[in-house]
Biopython code that builds the backbone (N, CA, C, O; Angstrom):
import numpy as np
from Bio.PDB.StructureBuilder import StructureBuilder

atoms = [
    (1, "UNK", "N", (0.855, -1.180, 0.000)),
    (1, "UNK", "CA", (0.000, 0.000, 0.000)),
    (1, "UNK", "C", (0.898, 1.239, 0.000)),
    (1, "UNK", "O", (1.948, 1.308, 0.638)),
    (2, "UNK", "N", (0.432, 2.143, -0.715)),
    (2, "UNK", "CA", (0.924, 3.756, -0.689)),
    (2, "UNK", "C", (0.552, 4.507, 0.126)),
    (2, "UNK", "O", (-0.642, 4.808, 0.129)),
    (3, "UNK", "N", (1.477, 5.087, 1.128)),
    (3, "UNK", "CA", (1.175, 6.445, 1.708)),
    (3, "UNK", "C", (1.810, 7.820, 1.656)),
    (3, "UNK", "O", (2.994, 8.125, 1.796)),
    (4, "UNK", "N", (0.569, 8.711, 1.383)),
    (4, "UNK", "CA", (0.852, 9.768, 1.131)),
    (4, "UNK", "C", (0.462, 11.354, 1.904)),
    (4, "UNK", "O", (-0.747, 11.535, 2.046)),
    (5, "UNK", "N", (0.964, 11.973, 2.175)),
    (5, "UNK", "CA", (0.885, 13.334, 3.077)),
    (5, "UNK", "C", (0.333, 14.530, 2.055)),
    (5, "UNK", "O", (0.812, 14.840, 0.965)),
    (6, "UNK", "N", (-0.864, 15.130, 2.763)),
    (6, "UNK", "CA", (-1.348, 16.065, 2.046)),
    (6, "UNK", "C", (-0.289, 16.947, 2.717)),
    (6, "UNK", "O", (0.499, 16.595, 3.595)),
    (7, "UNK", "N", (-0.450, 18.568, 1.957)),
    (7, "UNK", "CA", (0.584, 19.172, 1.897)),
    (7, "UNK", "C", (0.454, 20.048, 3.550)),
    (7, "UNK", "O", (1.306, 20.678, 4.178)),
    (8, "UNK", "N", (-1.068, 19.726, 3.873)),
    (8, "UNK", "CA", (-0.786, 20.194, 5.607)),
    (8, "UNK", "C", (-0.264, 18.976, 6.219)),
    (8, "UNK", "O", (0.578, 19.041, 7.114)),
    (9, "UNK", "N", (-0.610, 18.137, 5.887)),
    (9, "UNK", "CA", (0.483, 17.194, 6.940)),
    (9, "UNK", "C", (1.859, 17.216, 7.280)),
    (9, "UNK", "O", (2.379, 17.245, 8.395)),
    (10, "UNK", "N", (2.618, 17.188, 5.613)),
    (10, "UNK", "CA", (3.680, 17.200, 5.805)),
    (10, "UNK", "C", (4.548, 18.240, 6.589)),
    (10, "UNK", "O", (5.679, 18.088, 7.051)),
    (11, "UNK", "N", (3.520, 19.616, 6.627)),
    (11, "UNK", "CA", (3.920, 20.535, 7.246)),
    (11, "UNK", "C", (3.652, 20.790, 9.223)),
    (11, "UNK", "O", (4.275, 21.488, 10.023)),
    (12, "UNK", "N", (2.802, 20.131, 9.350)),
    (12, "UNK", "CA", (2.535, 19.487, 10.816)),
    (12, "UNK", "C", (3.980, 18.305, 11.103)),
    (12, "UNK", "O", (4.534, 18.128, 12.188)),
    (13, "UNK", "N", (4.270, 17.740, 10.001)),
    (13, "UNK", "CA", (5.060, 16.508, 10.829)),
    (13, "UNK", "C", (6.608, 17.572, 11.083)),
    (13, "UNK", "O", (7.196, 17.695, 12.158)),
    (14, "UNK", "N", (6.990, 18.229, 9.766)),
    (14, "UNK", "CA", (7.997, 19.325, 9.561)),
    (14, "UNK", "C", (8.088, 20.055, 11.266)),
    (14, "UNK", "O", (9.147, 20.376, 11.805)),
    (15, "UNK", "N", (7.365, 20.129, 11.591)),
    (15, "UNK", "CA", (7.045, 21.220, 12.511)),
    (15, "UNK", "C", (7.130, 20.523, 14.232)),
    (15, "UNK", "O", (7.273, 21.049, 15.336)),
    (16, "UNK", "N", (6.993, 19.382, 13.856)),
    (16, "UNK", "CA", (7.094, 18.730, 15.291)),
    (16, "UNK", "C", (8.992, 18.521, 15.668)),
    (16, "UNK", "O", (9.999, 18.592, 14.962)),
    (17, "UNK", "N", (8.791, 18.293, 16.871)),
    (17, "UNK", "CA", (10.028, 18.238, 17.497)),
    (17, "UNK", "C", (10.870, 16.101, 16.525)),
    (17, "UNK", "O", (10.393, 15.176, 15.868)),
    (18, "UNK", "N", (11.949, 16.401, 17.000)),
    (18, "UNK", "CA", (12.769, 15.865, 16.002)),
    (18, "UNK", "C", (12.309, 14.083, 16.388)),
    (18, "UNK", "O", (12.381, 13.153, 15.584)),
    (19, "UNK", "N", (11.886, 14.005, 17.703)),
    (19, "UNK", "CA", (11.972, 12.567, 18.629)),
    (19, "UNK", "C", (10.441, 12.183, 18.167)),
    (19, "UNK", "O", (10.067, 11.013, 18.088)),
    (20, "UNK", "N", (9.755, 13.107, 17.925)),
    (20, "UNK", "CA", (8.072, 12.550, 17.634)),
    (20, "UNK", "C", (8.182, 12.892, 16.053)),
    (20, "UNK", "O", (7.184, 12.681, 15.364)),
    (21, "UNK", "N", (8.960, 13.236, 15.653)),
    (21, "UNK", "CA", (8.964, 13.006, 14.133)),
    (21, "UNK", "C", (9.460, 11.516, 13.818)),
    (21, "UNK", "O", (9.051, 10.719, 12.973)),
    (22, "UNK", "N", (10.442, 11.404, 14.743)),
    (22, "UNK", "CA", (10.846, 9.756, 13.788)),
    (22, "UNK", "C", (9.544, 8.782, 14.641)),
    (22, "UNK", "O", (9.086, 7.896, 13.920)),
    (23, "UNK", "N", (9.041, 8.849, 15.801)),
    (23, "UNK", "CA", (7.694, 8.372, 16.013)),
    (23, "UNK", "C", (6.698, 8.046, 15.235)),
    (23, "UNK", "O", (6.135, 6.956, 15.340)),
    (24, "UNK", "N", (6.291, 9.139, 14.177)),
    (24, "UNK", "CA", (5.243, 9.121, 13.514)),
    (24, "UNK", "C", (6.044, 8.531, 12.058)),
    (24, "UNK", "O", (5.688, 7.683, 11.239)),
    (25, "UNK", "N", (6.864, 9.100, 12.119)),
    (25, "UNK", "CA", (7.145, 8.194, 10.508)),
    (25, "UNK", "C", (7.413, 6.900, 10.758)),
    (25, "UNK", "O", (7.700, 6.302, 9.721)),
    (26, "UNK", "N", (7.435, 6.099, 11.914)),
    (26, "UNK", "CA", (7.104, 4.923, 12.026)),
    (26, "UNK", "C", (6.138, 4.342, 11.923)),
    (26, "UNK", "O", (6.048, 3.266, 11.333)),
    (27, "UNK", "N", (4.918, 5.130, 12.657)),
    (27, "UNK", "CA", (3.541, 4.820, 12.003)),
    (27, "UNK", "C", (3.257, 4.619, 10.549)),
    (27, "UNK", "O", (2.526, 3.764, 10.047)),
    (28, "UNK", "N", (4.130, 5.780, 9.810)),
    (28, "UNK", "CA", (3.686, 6.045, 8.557)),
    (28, "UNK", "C", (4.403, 4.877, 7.779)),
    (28, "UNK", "O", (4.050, 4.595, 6.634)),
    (29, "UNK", "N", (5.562, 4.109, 8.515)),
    (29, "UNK", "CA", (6.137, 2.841, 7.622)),
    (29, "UNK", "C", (4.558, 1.483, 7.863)),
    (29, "UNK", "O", (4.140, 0.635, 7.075)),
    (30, "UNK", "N", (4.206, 1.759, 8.925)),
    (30, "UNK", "CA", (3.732, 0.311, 9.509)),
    (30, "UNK", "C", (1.746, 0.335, 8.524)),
    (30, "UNK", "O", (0.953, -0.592, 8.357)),
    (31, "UNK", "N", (1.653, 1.840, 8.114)),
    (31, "UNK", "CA", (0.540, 1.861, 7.692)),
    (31, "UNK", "C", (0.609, 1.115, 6.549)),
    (31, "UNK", "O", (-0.443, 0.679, 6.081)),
    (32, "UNK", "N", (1.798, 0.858, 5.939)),
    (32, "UNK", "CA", (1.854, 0.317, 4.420)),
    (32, "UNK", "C", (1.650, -1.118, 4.533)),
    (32, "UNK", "O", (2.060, -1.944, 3.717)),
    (33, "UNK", "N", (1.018, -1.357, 5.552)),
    (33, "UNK", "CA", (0.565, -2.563, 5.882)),
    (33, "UNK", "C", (-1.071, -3.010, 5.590)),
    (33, "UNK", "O", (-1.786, -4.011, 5.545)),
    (34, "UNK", "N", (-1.112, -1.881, 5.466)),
    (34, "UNK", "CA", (-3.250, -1.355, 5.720)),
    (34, "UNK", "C", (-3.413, -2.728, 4.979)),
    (34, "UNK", "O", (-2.707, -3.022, 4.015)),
    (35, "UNK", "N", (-4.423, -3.585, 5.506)),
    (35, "UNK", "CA", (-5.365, -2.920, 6.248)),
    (35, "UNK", "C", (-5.149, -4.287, 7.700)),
    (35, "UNK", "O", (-6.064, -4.853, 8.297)),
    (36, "UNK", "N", (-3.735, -4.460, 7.891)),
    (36, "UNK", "CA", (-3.571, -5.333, 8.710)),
    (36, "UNK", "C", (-2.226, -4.463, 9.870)),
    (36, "UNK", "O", (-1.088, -4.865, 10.111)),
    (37, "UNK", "N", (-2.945, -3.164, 10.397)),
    (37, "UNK", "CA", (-2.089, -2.426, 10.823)),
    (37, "UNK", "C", (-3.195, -2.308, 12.601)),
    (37, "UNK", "O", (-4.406, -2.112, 12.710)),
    (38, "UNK", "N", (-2.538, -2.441, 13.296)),
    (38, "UNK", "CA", (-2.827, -2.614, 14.629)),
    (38, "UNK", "C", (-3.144, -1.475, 15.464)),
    (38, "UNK", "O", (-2.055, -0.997, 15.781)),
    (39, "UNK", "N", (-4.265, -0.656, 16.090)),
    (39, "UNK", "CA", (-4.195, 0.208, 16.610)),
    (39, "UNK", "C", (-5.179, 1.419, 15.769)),
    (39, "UNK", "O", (-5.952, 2.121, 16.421)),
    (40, "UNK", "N", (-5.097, 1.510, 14.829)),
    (40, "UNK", "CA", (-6.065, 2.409, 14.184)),
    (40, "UNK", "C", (-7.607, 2.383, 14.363)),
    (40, "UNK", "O", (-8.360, 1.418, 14.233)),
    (41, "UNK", "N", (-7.884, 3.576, 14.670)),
    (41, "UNK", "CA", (-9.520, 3.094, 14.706)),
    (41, "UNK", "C", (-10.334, 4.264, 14.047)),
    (41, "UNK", "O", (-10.003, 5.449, 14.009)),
    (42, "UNK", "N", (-11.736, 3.545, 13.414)),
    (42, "UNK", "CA", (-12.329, 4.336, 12.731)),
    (42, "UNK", "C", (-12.670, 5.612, 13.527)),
    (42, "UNK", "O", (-12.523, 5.703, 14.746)),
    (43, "UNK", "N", (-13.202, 6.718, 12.618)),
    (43, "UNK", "CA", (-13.320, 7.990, 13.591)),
    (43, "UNK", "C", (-15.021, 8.154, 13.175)),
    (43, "UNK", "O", (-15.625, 7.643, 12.233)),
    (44, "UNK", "N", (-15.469, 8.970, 14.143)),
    (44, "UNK", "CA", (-17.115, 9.394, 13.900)),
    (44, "UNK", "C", (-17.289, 10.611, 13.999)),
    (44, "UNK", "O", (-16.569, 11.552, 14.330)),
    (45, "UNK", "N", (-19.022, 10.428, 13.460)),
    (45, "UNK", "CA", (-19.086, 11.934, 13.302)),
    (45, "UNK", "C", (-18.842, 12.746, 12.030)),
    (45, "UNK", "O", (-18.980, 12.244, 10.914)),
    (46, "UNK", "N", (-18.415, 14.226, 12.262)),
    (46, "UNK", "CA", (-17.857, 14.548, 10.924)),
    (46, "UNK", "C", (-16.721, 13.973, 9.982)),
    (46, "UNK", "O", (-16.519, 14.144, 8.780)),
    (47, "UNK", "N", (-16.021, 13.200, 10.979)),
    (47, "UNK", "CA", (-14.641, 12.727, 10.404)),
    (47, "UNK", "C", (-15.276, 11.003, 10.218)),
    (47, "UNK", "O", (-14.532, 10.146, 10.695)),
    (48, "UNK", "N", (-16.145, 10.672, 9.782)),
    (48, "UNK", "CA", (-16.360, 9.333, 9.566)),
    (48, "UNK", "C", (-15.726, 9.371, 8.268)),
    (48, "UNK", "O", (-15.538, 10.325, 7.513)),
    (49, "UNK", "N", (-15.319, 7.664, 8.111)),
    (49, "UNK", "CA", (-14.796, 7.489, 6.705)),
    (49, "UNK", "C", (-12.794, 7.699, 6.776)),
    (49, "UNK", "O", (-12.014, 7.382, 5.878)),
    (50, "UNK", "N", (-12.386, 8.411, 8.344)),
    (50, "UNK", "CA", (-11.602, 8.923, 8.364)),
    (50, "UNK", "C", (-10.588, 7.445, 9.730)),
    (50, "UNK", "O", (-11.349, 6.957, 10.566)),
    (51, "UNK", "N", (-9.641, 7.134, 9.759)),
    (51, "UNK", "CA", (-9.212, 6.444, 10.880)),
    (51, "UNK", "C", (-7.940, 7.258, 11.879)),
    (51, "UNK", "O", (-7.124, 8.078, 11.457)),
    (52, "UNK", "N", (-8.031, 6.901, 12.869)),
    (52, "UNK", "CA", (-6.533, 7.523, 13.490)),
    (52, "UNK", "C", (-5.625, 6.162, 13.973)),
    (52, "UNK", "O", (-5.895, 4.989, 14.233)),
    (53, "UNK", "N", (-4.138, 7.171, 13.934)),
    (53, "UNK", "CA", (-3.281, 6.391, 14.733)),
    (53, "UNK", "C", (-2.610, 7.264, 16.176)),
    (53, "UNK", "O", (-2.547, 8.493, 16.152)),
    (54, "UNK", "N", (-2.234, 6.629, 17.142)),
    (54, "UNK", "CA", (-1.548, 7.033, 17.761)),
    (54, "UNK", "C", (-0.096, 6.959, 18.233)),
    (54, "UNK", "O", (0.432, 5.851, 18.138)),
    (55, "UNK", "N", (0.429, 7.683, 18.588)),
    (55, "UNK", "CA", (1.805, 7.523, 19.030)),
    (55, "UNK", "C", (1.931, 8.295, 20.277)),
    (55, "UNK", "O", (2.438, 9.391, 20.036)),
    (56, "UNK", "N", (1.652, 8.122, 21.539)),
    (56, "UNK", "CA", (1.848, 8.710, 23.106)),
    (56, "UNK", "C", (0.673, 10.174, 22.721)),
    (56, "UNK", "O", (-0.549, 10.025, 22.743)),
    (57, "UNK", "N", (0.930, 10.682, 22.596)),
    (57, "UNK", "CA", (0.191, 11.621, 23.034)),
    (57, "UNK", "C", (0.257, 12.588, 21.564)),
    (57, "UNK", "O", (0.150, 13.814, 21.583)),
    (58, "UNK", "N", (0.425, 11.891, 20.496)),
    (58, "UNK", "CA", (-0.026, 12.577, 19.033)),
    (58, "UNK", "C", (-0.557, 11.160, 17.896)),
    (58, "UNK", "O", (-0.314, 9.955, 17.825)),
    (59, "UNK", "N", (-1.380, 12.145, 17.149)),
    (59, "UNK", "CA", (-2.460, 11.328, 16.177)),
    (59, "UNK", "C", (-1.707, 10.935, 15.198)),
    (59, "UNK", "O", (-0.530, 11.292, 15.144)),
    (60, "UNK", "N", (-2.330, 10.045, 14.162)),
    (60, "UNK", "CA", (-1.825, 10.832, 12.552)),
    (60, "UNK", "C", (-3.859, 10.171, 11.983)),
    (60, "UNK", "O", (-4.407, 9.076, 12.112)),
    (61, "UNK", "N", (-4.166, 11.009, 11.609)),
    (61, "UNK", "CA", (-5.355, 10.988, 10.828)),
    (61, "UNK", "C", (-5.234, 10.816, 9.359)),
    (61, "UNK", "O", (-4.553, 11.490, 8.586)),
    (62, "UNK", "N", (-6.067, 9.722, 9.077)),
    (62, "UNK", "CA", (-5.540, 9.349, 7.780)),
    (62, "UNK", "C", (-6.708, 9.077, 7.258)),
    (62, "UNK", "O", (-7.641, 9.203, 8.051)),
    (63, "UNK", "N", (-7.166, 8.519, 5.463)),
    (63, "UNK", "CA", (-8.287, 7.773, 4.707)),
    (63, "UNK", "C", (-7.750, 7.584, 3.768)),
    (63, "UNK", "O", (-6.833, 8.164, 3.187)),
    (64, "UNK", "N", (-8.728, 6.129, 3.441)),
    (64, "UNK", "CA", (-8.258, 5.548, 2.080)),
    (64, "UNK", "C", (-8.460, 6.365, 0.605)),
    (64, "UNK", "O", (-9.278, 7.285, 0.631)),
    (65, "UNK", "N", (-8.001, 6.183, -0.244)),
    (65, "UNK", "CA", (-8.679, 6.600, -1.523)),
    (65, "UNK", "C", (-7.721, 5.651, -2.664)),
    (65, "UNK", "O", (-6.536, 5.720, -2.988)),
    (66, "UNK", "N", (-8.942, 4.676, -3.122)),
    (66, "UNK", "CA", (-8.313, 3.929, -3.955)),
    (66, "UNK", "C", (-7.289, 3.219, -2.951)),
    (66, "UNK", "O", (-7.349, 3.013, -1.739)),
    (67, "UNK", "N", (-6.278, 2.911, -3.974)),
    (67, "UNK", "CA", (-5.234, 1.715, -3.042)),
    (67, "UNK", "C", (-3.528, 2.860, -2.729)),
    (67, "UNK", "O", (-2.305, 2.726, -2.775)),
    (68, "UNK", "N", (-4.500, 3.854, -2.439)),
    (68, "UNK", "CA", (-3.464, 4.996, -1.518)),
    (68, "UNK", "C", (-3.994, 5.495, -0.207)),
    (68, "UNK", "O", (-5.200, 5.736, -0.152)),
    (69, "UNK", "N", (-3.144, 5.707, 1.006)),
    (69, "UNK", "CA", (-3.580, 5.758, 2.189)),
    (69, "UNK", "C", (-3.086, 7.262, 2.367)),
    (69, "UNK", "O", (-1.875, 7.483, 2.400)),
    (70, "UNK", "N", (-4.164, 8.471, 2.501)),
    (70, "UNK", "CA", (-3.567, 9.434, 2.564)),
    (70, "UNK", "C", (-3.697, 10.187, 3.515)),
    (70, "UNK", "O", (-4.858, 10.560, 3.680)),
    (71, "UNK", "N", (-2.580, 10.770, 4.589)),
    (71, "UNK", "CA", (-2.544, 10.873, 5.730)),
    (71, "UNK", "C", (-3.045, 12.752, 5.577)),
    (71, "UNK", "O", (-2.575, 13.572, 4.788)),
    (72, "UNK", "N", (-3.940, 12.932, 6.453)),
    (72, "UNK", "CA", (-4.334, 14.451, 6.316)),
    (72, "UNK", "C", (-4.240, 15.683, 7.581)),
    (72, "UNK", "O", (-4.249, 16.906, 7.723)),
    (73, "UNK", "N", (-4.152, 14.482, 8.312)),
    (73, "UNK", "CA", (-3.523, 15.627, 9.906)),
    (73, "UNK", "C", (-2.449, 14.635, 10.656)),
    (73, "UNK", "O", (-2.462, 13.404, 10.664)),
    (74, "UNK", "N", (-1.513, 15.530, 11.288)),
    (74, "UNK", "CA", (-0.305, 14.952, 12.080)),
    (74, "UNK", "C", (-0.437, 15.798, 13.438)),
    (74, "UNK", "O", (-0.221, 16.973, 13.141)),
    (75, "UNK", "N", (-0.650, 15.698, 14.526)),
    (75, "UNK", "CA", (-0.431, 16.578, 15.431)),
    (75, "UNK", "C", (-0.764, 16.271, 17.082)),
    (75, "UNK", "O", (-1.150, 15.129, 17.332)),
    (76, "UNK", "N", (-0.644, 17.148, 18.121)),
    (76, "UNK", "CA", (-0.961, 16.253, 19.403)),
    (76, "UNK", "C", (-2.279, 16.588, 19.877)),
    (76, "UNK", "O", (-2.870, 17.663, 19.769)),
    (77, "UNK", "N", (-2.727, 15.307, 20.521)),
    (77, "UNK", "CA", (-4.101, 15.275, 20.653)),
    (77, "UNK", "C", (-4.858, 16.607, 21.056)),
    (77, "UNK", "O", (-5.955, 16.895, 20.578)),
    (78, "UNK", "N", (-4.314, 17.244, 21.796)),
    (78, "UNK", "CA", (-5.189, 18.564, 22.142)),
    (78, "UNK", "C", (-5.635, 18.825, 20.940)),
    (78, "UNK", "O", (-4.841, 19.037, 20.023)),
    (79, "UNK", "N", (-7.118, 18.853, 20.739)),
    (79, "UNK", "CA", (-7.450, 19.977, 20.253)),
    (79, "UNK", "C", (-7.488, 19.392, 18.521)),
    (79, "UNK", "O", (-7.707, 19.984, 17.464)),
    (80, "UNK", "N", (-7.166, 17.974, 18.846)),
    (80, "UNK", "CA", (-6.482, 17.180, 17.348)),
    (80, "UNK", "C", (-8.179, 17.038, 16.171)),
    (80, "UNK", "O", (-8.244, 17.138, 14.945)),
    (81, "UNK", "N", (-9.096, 16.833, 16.993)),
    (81, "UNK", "CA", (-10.255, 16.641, 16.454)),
    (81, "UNK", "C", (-11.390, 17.598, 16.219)),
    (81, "UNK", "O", (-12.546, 17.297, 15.922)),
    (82, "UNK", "N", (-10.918, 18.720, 16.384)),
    (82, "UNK", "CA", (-11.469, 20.214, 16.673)),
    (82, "UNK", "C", (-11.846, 20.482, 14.866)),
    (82, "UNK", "O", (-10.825, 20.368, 14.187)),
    (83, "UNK", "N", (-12.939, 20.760, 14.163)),
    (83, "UNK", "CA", (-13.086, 21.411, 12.884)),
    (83, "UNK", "C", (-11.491, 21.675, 12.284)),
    (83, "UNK", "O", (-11.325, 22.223, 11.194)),
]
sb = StructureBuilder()
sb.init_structure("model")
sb.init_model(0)
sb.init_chain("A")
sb.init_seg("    ")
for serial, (resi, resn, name, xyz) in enumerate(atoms, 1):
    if name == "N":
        sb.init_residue(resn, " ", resi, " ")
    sb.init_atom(name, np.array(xyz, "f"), 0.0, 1.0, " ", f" {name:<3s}", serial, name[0])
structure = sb.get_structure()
């Protein structure tokens, strides 16, 4: 499977400190696993259709499209699910 960072993501992951960056790009290796990736769970609500991952105390919000997994928010939970 393909994963890919919309152009706010990549700029959320850019932006995080250096120790939760290689965190999440671990997530982002293990997603290329989809749909046999451990820990993700669907989201509700406005964000249905949408799944998260976690890593301690930050997300990565992601959805499928086609047979690409495209990650659309990176950031820490505060406030992570807010519009």
């Amino acid at each position: 499977m393909r994963v890919a960072l919309t152009e706010d993501a990549e700029d959320q992951l850019e932006a995080l400190p250096s120790d939760i960056q290689a965190r999440v790009f671990r997530l982002l290796v293990r997603l290329r696993a989809w749909p046999l990736v451990s820990g993700a769970k669907p989201l509700r609500g406005f964000l249905t259709g949408q799944y998260r991952l976690r890593t301690g105390d930050y997300r990565v919000q992601f959805r499928m499209i086609e047979d690409v997994i495209l990650v659309v928010k990176i950031g820490h939970r505060d406030r992570f699910y807010d519009h």
